[in-house]
N, C-alpha and C positions, 0 to 999 in steps of 0.2 A: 333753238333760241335760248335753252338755259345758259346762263352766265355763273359760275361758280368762283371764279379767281376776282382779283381785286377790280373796280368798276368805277366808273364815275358818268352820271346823265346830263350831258348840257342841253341847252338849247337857245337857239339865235334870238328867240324872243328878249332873254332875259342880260339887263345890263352885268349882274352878278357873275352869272356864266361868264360873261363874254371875259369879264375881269380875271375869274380862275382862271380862265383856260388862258392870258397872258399869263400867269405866276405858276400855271403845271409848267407851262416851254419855257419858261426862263429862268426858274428858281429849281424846277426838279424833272428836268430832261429827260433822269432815268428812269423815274416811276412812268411819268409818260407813256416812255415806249414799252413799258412793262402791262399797263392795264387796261383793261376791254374802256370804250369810248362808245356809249349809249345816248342814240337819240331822246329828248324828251317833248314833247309840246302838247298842246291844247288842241282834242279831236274837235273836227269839221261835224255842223247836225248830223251828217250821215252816219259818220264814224261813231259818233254820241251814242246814236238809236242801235247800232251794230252791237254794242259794246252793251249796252242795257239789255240787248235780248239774250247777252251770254252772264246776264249778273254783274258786269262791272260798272261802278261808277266810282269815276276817279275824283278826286279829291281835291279840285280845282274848284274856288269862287271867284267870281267878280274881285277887283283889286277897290278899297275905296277908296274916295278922294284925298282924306286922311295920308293912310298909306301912301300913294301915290306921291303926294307931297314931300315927304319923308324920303322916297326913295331918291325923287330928284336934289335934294341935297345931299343923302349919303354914297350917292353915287361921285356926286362932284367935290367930296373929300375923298372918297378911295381913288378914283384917275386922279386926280391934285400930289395924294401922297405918291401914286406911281411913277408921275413925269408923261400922261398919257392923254393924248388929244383925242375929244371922241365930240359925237354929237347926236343930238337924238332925234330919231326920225320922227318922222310924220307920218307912217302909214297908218291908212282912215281902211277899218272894216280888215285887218289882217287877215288870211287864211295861211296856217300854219302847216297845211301839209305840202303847199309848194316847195318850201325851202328843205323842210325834213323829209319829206319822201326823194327830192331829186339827192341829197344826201347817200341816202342808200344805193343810189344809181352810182351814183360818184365812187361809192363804199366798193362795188361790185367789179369797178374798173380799177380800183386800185388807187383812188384818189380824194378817198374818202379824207385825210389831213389836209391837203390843201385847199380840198374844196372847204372845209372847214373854215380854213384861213380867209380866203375867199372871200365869202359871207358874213361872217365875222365883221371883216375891212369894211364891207359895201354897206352894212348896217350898222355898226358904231362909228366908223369913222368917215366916212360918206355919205350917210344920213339915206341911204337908197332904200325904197318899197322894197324887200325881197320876196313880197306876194305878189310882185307884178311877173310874168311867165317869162317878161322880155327880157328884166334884167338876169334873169336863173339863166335865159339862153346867151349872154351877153358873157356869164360868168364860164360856162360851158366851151367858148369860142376860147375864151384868152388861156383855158385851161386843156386846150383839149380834148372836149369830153362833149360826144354829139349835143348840141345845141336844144333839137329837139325832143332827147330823150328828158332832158332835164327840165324845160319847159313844160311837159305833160305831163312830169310824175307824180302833181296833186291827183290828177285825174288817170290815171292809168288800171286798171283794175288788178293786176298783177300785184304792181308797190304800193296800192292801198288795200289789199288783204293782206302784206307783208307788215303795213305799218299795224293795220290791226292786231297782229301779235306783237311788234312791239309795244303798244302800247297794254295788250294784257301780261307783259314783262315788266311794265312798269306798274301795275297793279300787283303782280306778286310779289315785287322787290321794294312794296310801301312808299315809291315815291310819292314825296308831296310839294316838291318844289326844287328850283335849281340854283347854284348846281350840288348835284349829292354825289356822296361816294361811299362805297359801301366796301369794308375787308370782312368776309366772313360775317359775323353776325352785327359787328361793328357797323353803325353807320353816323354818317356827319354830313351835316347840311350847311352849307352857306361858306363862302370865301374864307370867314375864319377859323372853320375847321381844316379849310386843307392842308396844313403842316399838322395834325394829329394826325388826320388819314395818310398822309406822307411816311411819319415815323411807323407807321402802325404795319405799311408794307415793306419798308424796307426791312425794319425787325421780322416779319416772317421770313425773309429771303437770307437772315442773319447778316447783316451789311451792319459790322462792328460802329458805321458811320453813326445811326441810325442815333436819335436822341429824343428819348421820348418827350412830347409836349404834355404839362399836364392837363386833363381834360377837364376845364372849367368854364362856366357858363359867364361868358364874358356878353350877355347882351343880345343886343340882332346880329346872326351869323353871315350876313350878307347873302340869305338866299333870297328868293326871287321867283313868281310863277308859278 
């Protein structure tokens, strides 16, 4: 599970994410396909109680309404500046390891980007529950990718002792929200770090392109979760 080369954690929950991960495929294709792609989410009670009898507790609070407020109009100037339609769901009572545990399954088959995509689509720009089991086997069917296997990978006990190490990866790697990306000891949080973390990989790969951004505290990073 250790991850040592350049890295970045999303996760479907978060509108922020969802935004990176348009601007990693479309603005920097190469870093992309160069860095590991790390689930991130919000453990389930069980996973909670798992994780506190090995000492972890992650670094996730309630959102307040404050915030919340905030996010929905800074979201609706960042898709505004993009040219990007989205909308926001409605899922009442999430459970986050349906969509991120059937991820890994997806991962295992070799389909771990698309399903990305996938998901992505069904939850920002289709407004869909992706806690519902139906719509993961719905995404499964158009994908290829057994139906059922990805319907029960909240609950499968295999991919939820897997998610359990991811999520104590995400403990040793200090996340505290999405999306982040970490080179070396380097990390950046939020949509407007990602062209630092950009420059910062391709300069280690020596890519003369590379142009460093200077690293200035311009505000809310657009992270998220």
């Amino acid at each position: 599970m250790a991850r040592r080369g350049p890295r970045w954690y999303f996760s479907f929950r978060s509108p922020y994410s969802w935004i990176a991960y348009r601007d990693l495929l479309e603005r920097y294709p190469d870093v992309a396909e160069e860095i590991d792609w790390l689930p991130f989410w919000e453990p389930d009670t069980a996973a909670t109680q798992e994780l506190a009898q090995r000492g972890i507790t992650l670094p996730y609070v309630p959102m307040s309404r404050e915030k919340h407020l905030y996010i929905l109009q800074d979201v609706r100037r960042l898709t505004r500046e993009r040219g990007l339609d989205m909308v926001w769901p409605q899922d009442k009572e999430p459970v986050w390891e349906v969509a991120h545990l059937a991820y890994l399954v997806a991962e295992r088959h070799g389909r771990g980007r698309v399903f990305i995509d996938a998901v992505y689509r069904a939850r920002w720009e289709q407004g869909r529950n992706i806690s519902d089991r139906e719509v993961m086997a719905d995404i499964g069917r158009n994908l290829g990718i057994d139906p059922e296997a990805l319907a029960t990978a909240g609950t499968d006990p295999a991919l939820r002792a897997d998610g359990i190490r991811h999520l104590e990866l995400i403990h040793r790697d200090g996340v505290f929200g999405v999306p982040y990306f970490i080179d070396g000891f380097e990390k950046f949080w939020g949509v407007d770090r990602l062209a630092a973390f950009v420059d910062l990989a391709r300069a280690r790969r020596g890519d003369a392109a590379a142009s460093p951004t200077p690293m200035l505290d311009q505000g809310h990073a657009g992270g998220c979760g």
